[in-house]
Residue, then its C-alpha position, 0 to 999 in steps of 0.5 A: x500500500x504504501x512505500x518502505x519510508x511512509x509519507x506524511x502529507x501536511x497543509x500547507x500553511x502548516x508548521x513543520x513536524x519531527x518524526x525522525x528519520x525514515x519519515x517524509x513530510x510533504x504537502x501540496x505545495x510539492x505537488x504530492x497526492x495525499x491519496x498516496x500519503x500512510x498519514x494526512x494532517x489538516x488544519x481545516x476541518x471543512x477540507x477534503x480528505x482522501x479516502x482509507x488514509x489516516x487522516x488527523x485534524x490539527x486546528x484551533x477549532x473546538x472539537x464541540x464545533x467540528x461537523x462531521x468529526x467522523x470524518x477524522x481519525x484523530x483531534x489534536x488542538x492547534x499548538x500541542x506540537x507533541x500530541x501531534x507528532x504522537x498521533x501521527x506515529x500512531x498514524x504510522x504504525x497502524x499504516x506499518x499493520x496496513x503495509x501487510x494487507x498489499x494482496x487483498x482477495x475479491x470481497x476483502x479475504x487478506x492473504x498476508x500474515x495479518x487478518x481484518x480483524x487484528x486490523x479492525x483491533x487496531x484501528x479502534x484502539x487508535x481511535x479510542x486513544x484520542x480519548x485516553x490521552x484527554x484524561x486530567x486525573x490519573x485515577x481517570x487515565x487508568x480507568x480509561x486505559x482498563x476499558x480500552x483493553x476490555x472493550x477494544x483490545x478483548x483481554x480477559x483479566x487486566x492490571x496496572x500495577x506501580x512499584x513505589x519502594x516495598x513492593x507492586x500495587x495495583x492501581x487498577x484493574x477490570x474488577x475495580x480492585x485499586x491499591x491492593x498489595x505490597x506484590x514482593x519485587x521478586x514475583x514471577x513475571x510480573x518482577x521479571x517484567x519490571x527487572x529486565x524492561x522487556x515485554x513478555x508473550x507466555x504461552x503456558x506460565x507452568x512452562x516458563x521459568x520465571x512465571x509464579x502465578x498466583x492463581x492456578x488457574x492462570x496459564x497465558x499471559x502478556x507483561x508489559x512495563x509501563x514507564x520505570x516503576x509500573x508493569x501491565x499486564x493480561x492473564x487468561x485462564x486458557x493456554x496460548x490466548x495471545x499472540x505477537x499482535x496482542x503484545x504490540x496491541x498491548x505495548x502501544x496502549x501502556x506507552x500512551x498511558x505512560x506518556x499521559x501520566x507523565x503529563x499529568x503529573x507534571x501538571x499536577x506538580x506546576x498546580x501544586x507549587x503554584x496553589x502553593x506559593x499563594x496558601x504559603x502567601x496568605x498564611x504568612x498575611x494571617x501571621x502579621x495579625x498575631x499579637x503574641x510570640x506564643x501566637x506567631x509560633x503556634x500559627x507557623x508551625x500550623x502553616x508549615x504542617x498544613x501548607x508545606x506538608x511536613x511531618x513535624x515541624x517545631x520553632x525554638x527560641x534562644x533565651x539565656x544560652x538555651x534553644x527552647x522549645x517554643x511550639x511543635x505540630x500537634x503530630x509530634x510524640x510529647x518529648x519530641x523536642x528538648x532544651x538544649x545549649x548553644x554551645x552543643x545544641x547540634x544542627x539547631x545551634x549550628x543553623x542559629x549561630x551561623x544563620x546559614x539553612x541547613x538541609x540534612x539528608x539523614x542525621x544519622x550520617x551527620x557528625x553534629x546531630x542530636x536528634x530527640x528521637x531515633x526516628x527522626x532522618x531528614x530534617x530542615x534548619x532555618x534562623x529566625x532572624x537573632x530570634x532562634x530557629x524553625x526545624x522541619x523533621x521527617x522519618x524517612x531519609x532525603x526528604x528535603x530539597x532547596x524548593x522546601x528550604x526556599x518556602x521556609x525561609x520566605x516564611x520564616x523571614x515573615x515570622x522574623x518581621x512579626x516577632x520584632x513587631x510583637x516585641x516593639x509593640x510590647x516595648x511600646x505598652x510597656x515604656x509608652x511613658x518614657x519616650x526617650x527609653x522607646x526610641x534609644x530601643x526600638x530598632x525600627x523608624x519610630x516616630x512620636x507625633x501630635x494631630x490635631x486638626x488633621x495635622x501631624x507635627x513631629x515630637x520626637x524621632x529616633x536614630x533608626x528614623x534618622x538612618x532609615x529615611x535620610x532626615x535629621x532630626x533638628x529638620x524634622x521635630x516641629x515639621x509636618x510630617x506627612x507633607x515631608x514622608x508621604x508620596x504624591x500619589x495615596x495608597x490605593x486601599x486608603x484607610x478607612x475610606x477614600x478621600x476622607x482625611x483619615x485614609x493617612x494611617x498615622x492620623x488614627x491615632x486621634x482617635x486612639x486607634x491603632x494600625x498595622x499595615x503595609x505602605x509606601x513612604x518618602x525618604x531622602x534616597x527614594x520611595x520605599x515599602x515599610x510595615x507602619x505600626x501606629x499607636x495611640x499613646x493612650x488606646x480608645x482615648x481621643x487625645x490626639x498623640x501616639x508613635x509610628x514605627x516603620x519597619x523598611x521591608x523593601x529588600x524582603x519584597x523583592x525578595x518575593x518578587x524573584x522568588x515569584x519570578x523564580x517559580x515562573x521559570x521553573x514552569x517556562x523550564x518545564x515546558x521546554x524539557x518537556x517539548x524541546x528533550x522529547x524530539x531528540x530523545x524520539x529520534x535516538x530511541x527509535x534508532x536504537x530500536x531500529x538498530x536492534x531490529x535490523x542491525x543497521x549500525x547507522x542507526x547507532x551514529x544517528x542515535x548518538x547525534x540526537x544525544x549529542x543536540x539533548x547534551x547541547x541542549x542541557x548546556x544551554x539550559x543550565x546557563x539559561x537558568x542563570x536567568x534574572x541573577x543578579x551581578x553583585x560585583x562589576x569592575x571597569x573591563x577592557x571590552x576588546x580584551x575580553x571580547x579577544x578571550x570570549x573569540x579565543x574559546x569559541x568555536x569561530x573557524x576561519x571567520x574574523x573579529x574587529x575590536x576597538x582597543x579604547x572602550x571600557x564597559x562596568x560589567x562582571x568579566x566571566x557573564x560579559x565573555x559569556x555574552x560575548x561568545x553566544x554573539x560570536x556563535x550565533x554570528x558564525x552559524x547563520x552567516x558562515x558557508x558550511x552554515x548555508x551549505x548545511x541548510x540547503x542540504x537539509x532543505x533537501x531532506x525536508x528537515x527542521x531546525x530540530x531534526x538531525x544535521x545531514x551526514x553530507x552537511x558541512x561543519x560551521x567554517x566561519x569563511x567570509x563571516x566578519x565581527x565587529x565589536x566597538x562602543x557606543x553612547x552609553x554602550x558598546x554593540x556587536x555586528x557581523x556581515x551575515x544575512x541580518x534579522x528581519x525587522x519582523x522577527x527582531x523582538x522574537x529573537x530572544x525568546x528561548x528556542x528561537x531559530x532558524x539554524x538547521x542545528x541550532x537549538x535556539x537558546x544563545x541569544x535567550x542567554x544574552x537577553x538574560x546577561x544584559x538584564x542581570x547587568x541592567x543594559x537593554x539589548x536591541x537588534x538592528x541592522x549593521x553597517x554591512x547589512x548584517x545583524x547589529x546588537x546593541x547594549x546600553x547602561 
């Protein structure tokens, strides 16, 4: 039906496609029939098909809203690039089924090995995956994939069983039997199968050397693994009730479900961290509504148990040489914490006179750990400002990561804040009659003032004040000091009502209310994020005088903002392992499989090359994670020196650097050589000879900058390739002689996993982005002089 290599006939408004070697994508364009295609993909769902060819609808359109979706053999939604490629190889092996039925007799007789009812289980269970793979849960995935091998695949006794360290589990099966075990590792062929990998086809499990049933009535079987850590598997009570068409049924089937779950649970895992990040937000708001330090740290360890999950969390105060135990989650046994010295206190003392986190995989392998119990392993250690530590203790081993020590120090940081108000504001009940005591004291900028007829005027101001908003205090006593502190522009939330002359916090206290929120305050170097504490000098009594203390947490809210920015990352970061590592990795194992099926050792050199773009990929993936670091420390750098070094240690073959011998930049030398040499490849690869020869080569095979370089295509040489580096007002820039960037795709140049190489990955310039912003220099693309791509950088 169909040639050795299968084609693929697309639209021509559509985006190329990966599906590896031996596989070719055509569209009418070419002036191909689709009628001649293994597989056909269409993006308008009004479009002509051909007949008894697979054909998939790839479109923005709604399934709800397609006519006649019979029609098609799959859906896949415009944008899910891997869905796509998965239903086409789908597509393809069900034309791989085909292929066998070359010699069809008069009224339908097959006379190849394969009959129309193998052919017929195939289909439907190609077209019953399109519903597998929509599943959201996993309980509903493994329902789903029962029901296919019931009602489409015909096997008799079905289970998907997960191994999770103690043994099997079954987590599904036809007699909606869940969870049951633990199955011992060593079991029949249901170990065996896990063990080794490989599927298993038995006959007769009395004759096979590994089979242990647990049933005597059990005699055929297939096992198949699903993913690392489960195996399927069909059992019959009748002997040789399977064949080699119902193991490939059976392999097919567990590889979509394990790809699906895979899906699954990588979206569950961004949900959860981000569902999170905003409990973990709003608990550590409730906090700041804490009025003692018995209250802060019975909520804390209430937050981290609940929203952190962990097993037992504790907090313990310093007083008097001693960490003592100040709260513990209600889980834990009643001696699960003690009062020990500073001075041979363990991990706690150590994490408190450091004030370093510290992560402990297991306490047993820890030469300074006390641990209360013998139970406990793992444990979390996070400072508490100058106030003593939270610990976070389980029972198993390696239970922790950075990510856990990331959220408790964010909340232990909000913990630190409350626990210094608590004790300011206790401070101030208990010496509101000696103001010169208070302000010698409080640690934050404390403000003692009169109102009266909406007024404020300065009595007092402390040392922390003066340091804290720039202002002297002959300058301020006597003055207004809201015309001096408050910006132009209110908060957005006044309080108690827009508008009025109350909205200003610090004229509460006229009628002896107090306050606690978060503001924005005017200091000599600028506007900055304060915590405002105002109290009544006499509480409910309108007396018209209090204090306002301003605790400066402008570095902690950019610490929140990076963290957030962090989080969005690790999602931009999921969603490009997950897409840009699974082409490469198709390709080498489906040329390793080849390799074993035929022998063919080619197979091993494309193999290897897909291996060597997945290393090139994880390289630049880890410099991108340096995405939004700062640079703490920069020095005045000679840019032509380094641009000569960065030039030196980049691959530039035969091309040419032009530097200018007078410009210094303000810059981290090792990041700006970084900068420099991703400029100088991306220069060399898409304006060299080999480059274009190498594209042409591959236009020819009708591959994609993803796919493999051809084995006739010509290394980068760097031949006629020219760059300039110099300076510019404010600046320096970078221009080659190559093709340029259309002024169209100029703002998309950045963006991770933009290129238009044939063996590019498309993650350099995303990294020179990221380099100039941890610097603080715009980046912009223009023309160059010779009409190639010019980069410039300005402070």
């Amino acid at each position: 039906m169909h040639a050795t290599d299968p084609t693929v006939f697309v639209d021509d408004d559509f985006d190329d496609i990966d599906l590896g070697d031996g596989v070719t994508v055509a569209s009418a364009s070419d002036e191909n029939d689709p009628s001649d295609a293994a597989c056909v993909v269409v993006t308008d769902p009004d479009a002509e098909i051909p007949r008894d060819v697979p054909t998939i609808l790839y479109t923005e359109v709604s399934p709800e809203a397609v006519e006649r979706p019979a029609r098609f053999d799959a859906y896949v939604s415009r944008g899910d690039r891997a869905g796509l490629e998965t239903q086409v190889r789908w597509a393809l092996s069900s034309a791989d089924f085909a292929s066998e039925h070359d010699d069809r007799a008069e009224g339908g007789a097959v006379t190849g090995s394969r009959t129309d009812a193998e052919w017929d289980r195939l289909k439907r269970l190609y077209e019953g995956t399109t519903d597998l793979i929509a599943a959201e849960t996993g309980e509903e995935l493994y329902e789903r994939a029962i029901g296919l091998t019931e009602h489409i695949l015909e096997f008799d006794n079905t289970s998907f069983f997960r191994h999770d360290g103690e043994g099997f589990y079954v987590v599904a099966n036809d007699d909606d039997v869940a969870e049951t075990g633990p199955i011992s590792t060593d079991m029949g062929l249901l170990g065996e199968t896990y063990r080794t990998g490989r599927s298993f086809l038995v006959d007769d499990v009395r004759d096979h050397p590994v089979a242990d049933p647990n049933d005597p009535a059990y005699r055929s079987a297939v096992s198949v693994p699903a993913g690392d850590d489960g195996v399927f598997q069909a059992i019959s009570n009748e002997v040789g009730a399977y064949d080699e068409t119902d193991r490939t049924l059976a392999e097919l089937l567990v590889s979509y479900v394990s790809e699906t779950r895979s899906r699954i649970e990588s979206e569950a895992a961004v949900r959860k961290s981000r569902e999170q990040i905003e409990r973990l937000h709003r608990g550590a708001t409730e906090l700041a509504a804490a009025t003692s330090l018995d209250e802060l740290f019975e909520q804390t360890v209430e937050i981290t148990d609940d929203i952190l999950e962990f097993d037992i969390s504790y907090v313990g105060v310093v007083e008097d040489g001693y960490i003592v135990p100040a709260a513990i989650s209600s889980d834990a046994p009643a001696d699960g914490a003690e009062r020990v010295p500073l001075d041979d206190g363990g991990i706690a003392a150590e994490v408190y006179l450091s004030g370093n986190t510290d992560i402990t995989d297991d306490v047993r392998d820890h030469p300074e750990a006390r641990p209360v119990k013998r139970m406990y392993r793992a444990v979390l250690s996070v400072p508490i400002g100058d106030l003593g530590v939270f610990q976070a203790t389980t029972f198993t081993p390696g239970a922790f990561d950075e990510r856990d020590a990331e959220l408790a120090e964010l909340l232990m940081a909000h913990v630190a804040v409350t626990a210094e108000r608590i004790r300011a504001e206790s401070r101030l009940r208990e010496e509101r009659d000696r103001s010169t005591a208070l302000f010698e004291h409080v640690s934050d900028a404390a403000v003692a003032y009169d109102v009266e007829a909406g007024a404020v005027t300065v009595r007092d101001v402390n040392r922390a004040f003066q340091s804290a908003f720039g202002y002297d205090a002959d300058d301020v006593v006597g003055s207004d000091l809201l015309g001096r502190i408050v910006p132009p522009v209110p908060d957005p939330d006044p309080v108690p009502e827009p508008g009025d002359d109350e909205t200003i916090p610090e004229l509460l206290v006229a009628t002896g209310e107090s306050y606690r929120g978060e503001v924005r305050r005017r200091t000599d170097g600028g506007v900055r994020e304060f915590i405002l504490n105002v109290v009544p000098l006499s509480p409910g009594e309108e007396r018209g005088a209090g204090y306002a203390i301003y605790t400066d947490i402008t570095e902690r809210k950019t610490r929140e903002s990076e963290l957030e920015r962090q989080n969005e990352r690790l999602e931009e970061f999921a969603n490009i392992v997950s897409h840009d590592l699974r082409n490469p990795l198709s390709v080498a194992r489906g040329n390793l499989e080849l390799a074993r099926e035929t022998g063919d050792e080619v197979r091993f050199d494309t193999a290897e090359r897909a291996l060597e773009q997945m290393e090139e990929l994880i390289d630049d993936l880890l410099s991108l994670a340096r995405r939004g670091q700062l640079v703490d420390e920069t020095e005045r750098v000679d840019l032509g020196a380094v641009a000569r070094q960065a030039w030196a240690t980049t691959d530039t073959g035969d091309a040419e650097l032009v530097t200018s011998q007078s410009v210094v930049v303000d810059a981290d030398e090792d990041r700006l050589a970084e900068l420099l040499s991703n400029l100088f490849r991306n220069a060399v690869e898409h304006g060299s000879t080999g480059n274009q020869t190498a594209s042409g080569d591959a236009a020819e095979h009708g591959s994609t900058g993803s796919r493999d370089t051809p084995d006739d295509a010509v290394e980068h040489d760097g031949r006629d390739v020219r760059v300039e580096v110099g300076g510019v007002d404010g600046g320096f820039y970078v221009e080659d002689n190559g093709p340029g960037i259309e002024p169209e795709r100029r703002d998309e140049v950045f963006e991770p996993g933009e290129t238009t190489g044939e063996d590019g990955i498309g993650y350099g310039l995303a990294i020179v982005q990221s380099i100039a912003e941890a610097h603080g220099w715009s980046a912009i693309v223009t023309s160059g002089t010779a009409g190639g791509a010019r980069f410039e950088f300005r402070a």
